[in-house]
C-alpha positions in Angstrom: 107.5 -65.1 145.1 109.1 -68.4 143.0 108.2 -67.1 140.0 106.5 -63.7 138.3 103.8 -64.4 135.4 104.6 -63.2 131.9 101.0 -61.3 131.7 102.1 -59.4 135.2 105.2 -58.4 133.4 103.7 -57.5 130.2 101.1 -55.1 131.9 104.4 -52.8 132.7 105.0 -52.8 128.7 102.2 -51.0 127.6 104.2 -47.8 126.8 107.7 -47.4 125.0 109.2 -44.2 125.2 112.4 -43.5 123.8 115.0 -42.9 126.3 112.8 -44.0 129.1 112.9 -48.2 129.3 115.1 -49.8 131.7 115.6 -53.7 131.6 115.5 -55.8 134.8 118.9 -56.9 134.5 120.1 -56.6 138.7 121.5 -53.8 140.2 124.1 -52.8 143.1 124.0 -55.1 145.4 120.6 -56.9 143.5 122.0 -60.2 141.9 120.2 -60.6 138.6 119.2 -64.0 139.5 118.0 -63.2 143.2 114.8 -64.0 142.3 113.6 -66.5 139.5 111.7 -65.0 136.9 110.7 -67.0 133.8 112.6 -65.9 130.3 109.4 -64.3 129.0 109.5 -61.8 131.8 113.0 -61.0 132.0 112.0 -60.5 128.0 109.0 -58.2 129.1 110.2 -56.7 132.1 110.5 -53.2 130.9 109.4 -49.9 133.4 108.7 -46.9 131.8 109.5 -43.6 133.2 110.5 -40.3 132.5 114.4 -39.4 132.3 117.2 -41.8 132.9 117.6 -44.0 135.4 119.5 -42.7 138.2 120.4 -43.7 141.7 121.5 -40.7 144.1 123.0 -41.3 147.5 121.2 -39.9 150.3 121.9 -39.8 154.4 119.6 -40.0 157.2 119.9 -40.2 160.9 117.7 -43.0 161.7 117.8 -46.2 162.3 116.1 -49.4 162.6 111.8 -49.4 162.6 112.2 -45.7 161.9 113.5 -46.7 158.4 111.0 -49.5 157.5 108.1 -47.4 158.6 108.6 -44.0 157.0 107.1 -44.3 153.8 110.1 -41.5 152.6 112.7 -43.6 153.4 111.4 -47.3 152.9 112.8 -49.3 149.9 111.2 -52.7 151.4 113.1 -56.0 150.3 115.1 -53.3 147.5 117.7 -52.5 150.7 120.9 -54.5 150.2 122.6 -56.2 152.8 125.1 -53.5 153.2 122.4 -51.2 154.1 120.3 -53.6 156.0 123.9 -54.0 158.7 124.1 -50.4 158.3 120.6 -48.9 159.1 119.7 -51.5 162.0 117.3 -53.2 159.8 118.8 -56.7 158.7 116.6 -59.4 160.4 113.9 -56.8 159.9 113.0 -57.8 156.0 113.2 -61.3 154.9 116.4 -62.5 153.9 115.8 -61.8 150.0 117.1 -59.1 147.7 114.8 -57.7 144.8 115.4 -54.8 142.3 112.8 -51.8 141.9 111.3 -53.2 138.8 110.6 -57.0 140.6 109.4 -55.0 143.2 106.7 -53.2 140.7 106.1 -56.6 139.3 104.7 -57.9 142.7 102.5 -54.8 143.0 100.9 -55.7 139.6 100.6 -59.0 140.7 98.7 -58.3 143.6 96.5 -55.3 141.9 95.6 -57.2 138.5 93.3 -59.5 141.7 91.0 -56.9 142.1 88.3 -56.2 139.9 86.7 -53.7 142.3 88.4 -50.4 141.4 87.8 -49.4 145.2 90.3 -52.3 145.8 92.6 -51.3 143.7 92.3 -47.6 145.1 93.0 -48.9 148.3 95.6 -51.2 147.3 97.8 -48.2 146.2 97.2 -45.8 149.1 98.7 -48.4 151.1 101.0 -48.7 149.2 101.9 -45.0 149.0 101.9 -45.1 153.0 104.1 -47.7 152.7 106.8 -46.9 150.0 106.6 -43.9 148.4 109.5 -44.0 145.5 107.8 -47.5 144.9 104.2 -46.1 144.7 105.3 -43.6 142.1 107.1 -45.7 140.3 104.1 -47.8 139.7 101.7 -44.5 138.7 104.9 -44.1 135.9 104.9 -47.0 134.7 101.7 -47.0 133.2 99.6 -43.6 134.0 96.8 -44.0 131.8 96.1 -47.7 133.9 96.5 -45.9 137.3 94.6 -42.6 136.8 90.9 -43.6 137.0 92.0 -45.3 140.0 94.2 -42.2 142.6 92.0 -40.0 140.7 88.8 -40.0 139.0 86.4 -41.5 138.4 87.5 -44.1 141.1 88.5 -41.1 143.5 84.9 -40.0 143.6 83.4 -43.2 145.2 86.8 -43.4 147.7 85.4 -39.9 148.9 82.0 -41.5 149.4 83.6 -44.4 151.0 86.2 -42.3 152.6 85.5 -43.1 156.8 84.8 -46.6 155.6 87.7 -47.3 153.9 90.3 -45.0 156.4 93.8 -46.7 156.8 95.8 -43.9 157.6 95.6 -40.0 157.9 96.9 -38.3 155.3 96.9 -34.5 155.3 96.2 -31.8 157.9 92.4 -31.5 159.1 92.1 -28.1 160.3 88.1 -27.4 161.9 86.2 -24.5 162.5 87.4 -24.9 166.4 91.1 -24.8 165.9 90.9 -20.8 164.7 93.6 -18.7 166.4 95.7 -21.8 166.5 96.5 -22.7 162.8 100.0 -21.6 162.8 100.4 -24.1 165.8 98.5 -26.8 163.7 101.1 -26.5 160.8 103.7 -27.3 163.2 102.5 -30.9 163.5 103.5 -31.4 159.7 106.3 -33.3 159.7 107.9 -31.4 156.5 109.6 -27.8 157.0 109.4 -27.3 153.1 106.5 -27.2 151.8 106.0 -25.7 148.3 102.6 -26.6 147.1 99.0 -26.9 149.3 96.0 -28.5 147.6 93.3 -27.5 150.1 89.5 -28.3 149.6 86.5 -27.6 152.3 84.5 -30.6 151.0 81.2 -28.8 150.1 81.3 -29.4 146.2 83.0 -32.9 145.8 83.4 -33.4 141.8 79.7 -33.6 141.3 79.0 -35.4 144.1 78.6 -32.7 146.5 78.9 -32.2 150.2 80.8 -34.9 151.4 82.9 -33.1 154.3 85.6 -34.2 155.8 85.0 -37.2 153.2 86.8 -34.5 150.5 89.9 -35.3 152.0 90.4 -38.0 149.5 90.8 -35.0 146.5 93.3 -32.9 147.1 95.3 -36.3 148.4 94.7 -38.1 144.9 95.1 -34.2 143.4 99.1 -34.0 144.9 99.7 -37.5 143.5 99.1 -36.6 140.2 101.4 -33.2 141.1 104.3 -35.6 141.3 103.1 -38.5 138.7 102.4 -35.9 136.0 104.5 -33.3 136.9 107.5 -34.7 139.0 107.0 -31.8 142.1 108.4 -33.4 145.3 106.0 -35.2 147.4 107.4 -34.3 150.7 107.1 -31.0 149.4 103.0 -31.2 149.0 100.3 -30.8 151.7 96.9 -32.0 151.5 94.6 -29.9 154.0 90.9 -29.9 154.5 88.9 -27.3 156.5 86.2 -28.8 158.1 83.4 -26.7 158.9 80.8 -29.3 159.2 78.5 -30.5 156.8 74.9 -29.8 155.2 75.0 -33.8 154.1 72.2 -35.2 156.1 72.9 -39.1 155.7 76.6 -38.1 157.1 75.7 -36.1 160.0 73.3 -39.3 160.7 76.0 -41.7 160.1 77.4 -43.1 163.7 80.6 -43.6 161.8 81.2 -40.4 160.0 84.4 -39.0 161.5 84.3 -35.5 160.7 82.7 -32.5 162.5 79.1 -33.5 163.1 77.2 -30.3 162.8 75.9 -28.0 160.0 78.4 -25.7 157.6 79.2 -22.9 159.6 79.3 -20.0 157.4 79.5 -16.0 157.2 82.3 -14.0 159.1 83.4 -17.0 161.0 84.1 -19.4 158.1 86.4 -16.2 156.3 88.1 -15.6 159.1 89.2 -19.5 159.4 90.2 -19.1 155.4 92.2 -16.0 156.1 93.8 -17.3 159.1 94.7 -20.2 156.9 96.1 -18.5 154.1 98.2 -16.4 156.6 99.8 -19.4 158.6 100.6 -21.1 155.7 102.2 -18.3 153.9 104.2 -17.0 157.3 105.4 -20.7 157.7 106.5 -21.5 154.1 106.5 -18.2 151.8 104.8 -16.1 149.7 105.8 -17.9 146.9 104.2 -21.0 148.5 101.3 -22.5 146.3 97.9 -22.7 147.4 95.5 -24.5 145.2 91.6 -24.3 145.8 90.0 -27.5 145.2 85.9 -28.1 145.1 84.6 -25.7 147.1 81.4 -24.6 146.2 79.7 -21.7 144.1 78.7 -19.5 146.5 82.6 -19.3 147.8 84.6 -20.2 144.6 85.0 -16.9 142.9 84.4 -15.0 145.7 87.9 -16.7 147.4 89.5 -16.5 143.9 88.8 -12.6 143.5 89.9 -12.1 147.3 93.1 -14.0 147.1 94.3 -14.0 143.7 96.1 -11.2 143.8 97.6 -11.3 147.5 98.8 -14.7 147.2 100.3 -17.4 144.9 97.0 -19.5 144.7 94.6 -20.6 141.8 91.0 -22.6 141.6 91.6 -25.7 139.7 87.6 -26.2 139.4 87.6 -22.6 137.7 91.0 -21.9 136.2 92.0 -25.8 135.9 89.2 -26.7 134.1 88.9 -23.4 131.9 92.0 -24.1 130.2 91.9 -27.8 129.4 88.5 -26.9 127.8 89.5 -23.8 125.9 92.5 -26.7 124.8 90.3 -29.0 123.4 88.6 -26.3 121.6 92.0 -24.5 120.3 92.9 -28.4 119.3 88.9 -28.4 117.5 89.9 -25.5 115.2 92.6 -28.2 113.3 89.7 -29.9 112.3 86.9 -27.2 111.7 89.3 -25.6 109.6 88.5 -21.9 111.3 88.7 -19.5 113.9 87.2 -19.0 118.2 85.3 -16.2 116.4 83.4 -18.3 113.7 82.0 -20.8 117.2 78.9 -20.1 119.0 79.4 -21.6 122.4 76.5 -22.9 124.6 77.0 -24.3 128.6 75.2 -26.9 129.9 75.8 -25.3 133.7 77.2 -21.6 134.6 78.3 -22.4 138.1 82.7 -22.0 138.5 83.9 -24.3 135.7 81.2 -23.1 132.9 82.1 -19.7 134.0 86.0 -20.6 134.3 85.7 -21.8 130.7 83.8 -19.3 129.4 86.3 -16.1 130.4 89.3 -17.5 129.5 87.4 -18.1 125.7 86.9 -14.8 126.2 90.8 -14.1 126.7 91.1 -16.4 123.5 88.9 -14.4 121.3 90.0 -11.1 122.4 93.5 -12.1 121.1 91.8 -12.3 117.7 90.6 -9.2 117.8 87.3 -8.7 119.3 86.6 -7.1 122.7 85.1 -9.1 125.3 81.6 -7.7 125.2 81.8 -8.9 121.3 83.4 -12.6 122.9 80.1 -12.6 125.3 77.7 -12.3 122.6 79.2 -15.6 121.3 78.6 -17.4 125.1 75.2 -18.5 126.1 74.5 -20.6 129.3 72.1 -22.4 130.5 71.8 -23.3 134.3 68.6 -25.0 136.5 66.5 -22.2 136.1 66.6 -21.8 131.5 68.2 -19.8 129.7 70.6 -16.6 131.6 68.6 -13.7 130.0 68.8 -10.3 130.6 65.8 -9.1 133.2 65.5 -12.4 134.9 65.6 -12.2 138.5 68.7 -13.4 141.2 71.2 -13.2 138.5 74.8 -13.0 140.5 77.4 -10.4 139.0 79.8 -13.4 137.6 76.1 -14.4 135.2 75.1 -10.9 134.3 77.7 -10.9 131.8 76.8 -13.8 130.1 72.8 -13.0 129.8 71.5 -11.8 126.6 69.3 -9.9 125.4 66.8 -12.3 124.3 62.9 -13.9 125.4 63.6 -16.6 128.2 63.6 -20.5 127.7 63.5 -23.0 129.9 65.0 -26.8 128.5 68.5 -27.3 127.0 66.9 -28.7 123.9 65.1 -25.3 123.2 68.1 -23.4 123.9 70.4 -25.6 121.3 67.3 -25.7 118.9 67.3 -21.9 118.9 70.2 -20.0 118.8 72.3 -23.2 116.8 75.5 -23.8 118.6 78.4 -24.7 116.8 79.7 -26.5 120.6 78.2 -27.5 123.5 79.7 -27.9 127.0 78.2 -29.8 129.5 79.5 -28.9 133.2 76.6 -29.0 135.2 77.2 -32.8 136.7 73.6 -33.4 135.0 73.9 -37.2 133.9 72.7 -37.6 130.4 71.9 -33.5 129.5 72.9 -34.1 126.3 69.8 -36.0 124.9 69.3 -37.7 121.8 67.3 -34.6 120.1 70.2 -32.2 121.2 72.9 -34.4 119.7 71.5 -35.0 116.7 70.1 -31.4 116.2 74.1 -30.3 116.7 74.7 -32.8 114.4 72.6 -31.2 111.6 73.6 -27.5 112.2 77.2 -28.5 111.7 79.3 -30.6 109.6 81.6 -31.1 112.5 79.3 -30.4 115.8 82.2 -30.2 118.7 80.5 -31.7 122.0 82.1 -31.5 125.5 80.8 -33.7 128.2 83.0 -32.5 131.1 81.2 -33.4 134.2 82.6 -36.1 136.5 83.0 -38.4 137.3 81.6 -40.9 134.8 78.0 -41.5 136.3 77.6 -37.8 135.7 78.4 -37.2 132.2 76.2 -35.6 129.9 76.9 -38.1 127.5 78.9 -41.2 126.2 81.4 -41.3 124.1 79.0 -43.8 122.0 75.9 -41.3 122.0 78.4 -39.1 120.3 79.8 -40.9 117.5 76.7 -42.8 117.1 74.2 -39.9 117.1 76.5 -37.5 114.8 77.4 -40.5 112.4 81.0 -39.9 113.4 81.4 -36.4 113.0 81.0 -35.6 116.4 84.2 -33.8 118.1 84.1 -35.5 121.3 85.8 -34.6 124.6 84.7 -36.2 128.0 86.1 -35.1 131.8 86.1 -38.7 132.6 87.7 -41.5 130.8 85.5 -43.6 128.0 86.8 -46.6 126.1 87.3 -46.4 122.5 84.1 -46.4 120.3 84.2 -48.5 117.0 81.4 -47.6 114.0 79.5 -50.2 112.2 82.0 -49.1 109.2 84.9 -49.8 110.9 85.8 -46.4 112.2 87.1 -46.3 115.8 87.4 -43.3 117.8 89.7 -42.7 120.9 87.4 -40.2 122.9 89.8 -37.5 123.9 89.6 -36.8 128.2 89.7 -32.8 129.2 91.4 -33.8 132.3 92.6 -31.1 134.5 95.8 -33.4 134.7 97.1 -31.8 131.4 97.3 -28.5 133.5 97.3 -28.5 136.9 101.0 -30.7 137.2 102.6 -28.7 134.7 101.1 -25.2 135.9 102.4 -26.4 139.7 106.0 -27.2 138.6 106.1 -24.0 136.2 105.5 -21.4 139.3 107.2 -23.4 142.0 110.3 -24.1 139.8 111.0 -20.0 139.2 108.8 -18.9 142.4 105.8 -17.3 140.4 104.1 -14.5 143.4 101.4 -14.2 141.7 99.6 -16.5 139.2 97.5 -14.6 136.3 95.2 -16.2 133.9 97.4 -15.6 130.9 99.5 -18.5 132.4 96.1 -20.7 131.9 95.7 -19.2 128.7 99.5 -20.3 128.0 98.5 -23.7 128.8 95.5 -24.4 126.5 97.7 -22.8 123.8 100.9 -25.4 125.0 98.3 -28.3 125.2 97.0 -27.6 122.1 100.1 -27.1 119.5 101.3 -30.7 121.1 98.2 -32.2 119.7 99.0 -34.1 116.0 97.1 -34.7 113.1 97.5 -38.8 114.4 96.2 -37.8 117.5 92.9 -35.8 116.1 92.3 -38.4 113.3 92.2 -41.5 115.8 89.6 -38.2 117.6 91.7 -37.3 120.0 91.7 -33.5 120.8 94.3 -34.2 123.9 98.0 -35.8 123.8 97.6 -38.8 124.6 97.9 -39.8 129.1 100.6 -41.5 128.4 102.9 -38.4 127.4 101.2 -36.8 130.1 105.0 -35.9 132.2 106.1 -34.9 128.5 103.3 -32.5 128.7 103.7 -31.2 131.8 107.3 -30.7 131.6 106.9 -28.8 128.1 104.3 -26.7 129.9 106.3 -26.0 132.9 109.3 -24.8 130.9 106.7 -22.2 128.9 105.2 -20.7 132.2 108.9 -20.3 133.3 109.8 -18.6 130.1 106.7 -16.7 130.3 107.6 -15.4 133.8 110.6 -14.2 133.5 110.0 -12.3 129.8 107.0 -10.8 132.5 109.2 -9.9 135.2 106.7 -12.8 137.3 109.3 -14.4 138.5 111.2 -14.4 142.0 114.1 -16.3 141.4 117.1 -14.7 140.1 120.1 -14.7 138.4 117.5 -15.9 135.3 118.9 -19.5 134.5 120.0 -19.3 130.9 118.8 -22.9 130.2 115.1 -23.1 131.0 114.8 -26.8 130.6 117.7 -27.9 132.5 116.5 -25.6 135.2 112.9 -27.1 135.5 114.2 -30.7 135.1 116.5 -30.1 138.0 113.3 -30.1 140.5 111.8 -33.2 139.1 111.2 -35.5 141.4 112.7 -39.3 140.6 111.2 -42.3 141.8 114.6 -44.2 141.8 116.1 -45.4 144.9 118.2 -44.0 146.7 121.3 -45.3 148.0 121.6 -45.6 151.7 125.2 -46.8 152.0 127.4 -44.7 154.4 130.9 -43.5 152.4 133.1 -45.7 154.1 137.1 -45.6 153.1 140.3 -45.7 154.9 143.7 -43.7 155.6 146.7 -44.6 155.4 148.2 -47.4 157.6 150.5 -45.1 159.5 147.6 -42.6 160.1 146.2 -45.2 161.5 148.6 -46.6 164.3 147.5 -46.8 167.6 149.4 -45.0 170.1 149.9 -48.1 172.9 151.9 -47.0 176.6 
């Protein structure tokens, strides 16, 4: 590379963070002018990340190919010469000598060639297989850019695409077959210290649905994000998928689907796998290992939850996740109704796990205002295929009972809204455009500031647009969306940054929180904590511009501020397992943040003394 175009450096500058800009100026052993970059860039070249720069010196036994090919290890052309003689590896790279941030520069290069957002994907999961601290470094840099593409909505059609576009395996795929021999399958990981496991069974992908061993692609885009937005070590994450088969009849008649090619197996033999699974993995790494639960469908989501919840340290980001960074947006809401939880009305588009996940933890809201939950449930109404949950219809599960009412059955949506006058609805039911004209603009007349959630994912499943919103209410919509929508200007001028109830406001912080102080056991007052944390760091700036979220960009702010609270929170509720208590919380939790600066690789060479050093001669 001659040369690095000032637009390629200027897309690193989109964020300035105080304390967290670092000029391309060389480094050790990185001559500023080893490569030739034009005085615009040099100008421009700025990499935003979180804490100070910092280079740490580490050791490792191997040498040679070993080095270039273990993404943990690999700094590509960032080695210097003294660690290129050192390592075996000189002759191995080309002879040239480029600094982190150059480095990043030629990534941006390469990715700002795509247009297709699959390329892109791809682009940076090779990328991540290749160089790791480099890879992260990049999501850093500029996470609102990079998170529609690791996660969704581009994650989404990568799970569709998933055998298609397979480079590498990443993850452990435990089937159906291997039971009795999980422990033995955890040995194959190549890391001893684990601290976190996103595991999914591929049956409920986003709203996709069954996509089975194509799932794989979540809780791998789900980790990144731990360590982007949170900073937990990623040699300390496993992605795992449990493959059972699949119900998905185009895949099981796909020639090139390369999971197990045979129908779900279910009943006793399917909880038996999960138990023996949750077991292995907490014999092999602790009980203060954490095990997320990731898309798996209704029928096993709370059931899995309820049987876990309290034996292990585990949570179900589709349940808990999403329940608090809705019950945030509507804690946020309040600054601009001007009132309390107890003067909304609540209506779900959806009561499968996140409607329901949502819809207790209100209930944990309002209580704290003084109601009891039976008065909370009065306030919740839910809607799902079948009308209206009323009391007396038939195959109601126990999670729904408590949310039917008392009250004559309807069928549509836009009856329900019409009749009992919601002051917010919440779409969660992956139903693309539920929210219909009539049902927007009815909110729009039963409140002077009609709060509207379209949460489903990824985009093509939304409820509705950002646009329909604003448009529809005249503006006075409060608007929050699960997937990412581009800012929406009025014919008066107005414009309107939708605010995204992404689960990446919780799950990072939530994850570094419990691992950092070793949380057992993980309640849903910490998810209450949460929406509260993510709410009180939302300004009047932000909610004007409509924002009911920080903006992604603080997103490691976030997460940090909300890992120190759940570490607080655990220790003032004797939840926590490791002791002596560290008297400074935040200097605890931002010791176990993980840095995406190199590391140094250069042995610590030095000498004795000549006469030390004589050689003894016949």
């Amino acid at each position: 590379m001659n040369s690095l175009p000032g637009r390629a450096a200027l897309s690193l500058c989109r964020r300035t963070a105080a304390g967290g800009m670092r000029v391309f100026a060389g480094s050790p052993g990185h001559p500023a002018g080893a490569v030739a970059v034009d005085r615009a860039s040099l100008q421009a070249v700025r990499v935003c990340h979180s804490g100070t720069s910092r280079q740490g010196s580490t050791t490792t036994k191997k040498r040679g190919y070993d080095i270039t090919r273990n993404p943990h290890l690999n700094k590509g052309m960032a080695f210097t010469l003294e660690e290129r003689l050192q390592l075996g590896i000189h002759g191995l790279l080309p002879p040239c000598f480029l600094s982190q941030d150059v480095q990043v520069l030629r990534v941006m290069k390469s990715y700002e060639t795509r247009a297709d957002p699959l390329d892109k994907y791809i682009l940076l999961m090779t990328l991540q297989d290749r160089n790791e601290k480099l890879f992260y470094r990049l999501l850093t840099s500029d996470i609102e850019e990079f998170m529609p593409i690791v996660y969704t909505p581009t994650v989404g059609l990568a799970c569709q695409q998933y055998g298609h576009a397979f480079r590498r395996p990443r993850g452990l795929f435990i089937t159906i077959h291997d039971r009795g021999h999980i422990a033995t399958m955890l040995n194959s990981w190549p890391e001893a210290d684990i601290k976190a496991v996103v595991v999914t069974d591929g049956e409920r992908i986003l709203g996709l649905g069954d996509l089975g061993t194509y799932g794989m692609g979540i809780p791998v885009g789900k980790l990144a994000l731990y360590t982007a937005c949170g900073g937990v070590q990623p040699q300390q994450c496993l992605p795992v998928l449990l493959d059972v088969g699949t119900d998905n009849k185009a895949l099981l008649d796909d020639p090139l689907y390369i999971g197990l090619k045979h129908k779900r197996i279910r009943g006793k033999e399917y909880d038996e796998l999960v138990d023996e699974f949750m077991q292995a993995v907490t014999d092999k790494y602790g009980m203060s290992c954490l095990i997320q639960f990731e898309d798996f469908a209704n029928s096993n989501a709370f059931r899995i939850l309820n049987k876990y919840r309290n034996r292990y340290c585990t949570f179900n980001d589709d349940i808990q996740g999403t329940a608090s960074v809705a019950v945030a947006g509507m804690l946020a809401a309040l600054k601009i109704t001007k009132n309390t939880l107890l003067d909304h009305t609540v209506v779900f588009q959806g009561a499968g796990e996140a409607a329901l996940g949502i819809a207790h933890l209100l209930m944990m809201a309002m209580a704290k205002e003084g109601i009891s939950r039976e008065e909370a449930a009065k306030r919740i109404w839910m809607v799902d295929s079948k009308g209206l949950i009323v009391k007396g219809r038939g195959n109601l599960n126990h999670e729904k009972q408590e949310f039917a009412h008392d009250h004559p059955h309807i069928k549509t949506l836009e009856e329900v809204v019409a009749t009992v006058k919601p002051t917010a609805i919440i779409g969660v039911a992956a139903v693309a455009g539920a929210f219909t004209e009539k049902i927007i603009k009815d909110m729009a007349s039963f409140n002077e500031r009609p709060i509207i959630f379209a949460l489903s994912n990824p985009t093509s499943k939304a409820e509705c647009t950002a646009e329909q919103c604003y448009q529809l209410t005249e503006g006075r919509g409060i608007f929050a969306s699960g997937s990412p929508f581009d800012k929406v200007t009025m014919a008066d001028g107005r414009t309107f940054v939708p605010g995204q109830g992404n689960n990446a406001y919780v799950f990072p912080g939530v994850a570094l929180g419990v691992i950092a102080c070793g949380v057992r056991h993980i309640s849903d007052d910490i998810f209450l904590t949460t929406a509260e944390a993510i709410a009180n760091m939302v300004t009047e700036e932000n909610l004007a511009e409509g924002r009911l979220y920080p903006p992604l960009k603080s997103i490691r702010e976030v997460s940090f501020k909300i890992a120190v609270k759940i570490v607080n929170y655990a220790y003032k509720n004797n939840m926590a397992s490791l002791y002596p208590e560290p008297k400074d919380k935040e200097a605890f939790v931002l010791s176990h943040i993980y840095s995406p600066d190199y590391d140094s690789f250069t042995l610590d060479t030095y000498s004795w003394p000549q006469e030390a050093m004589n050689v003894q001669d016949v």
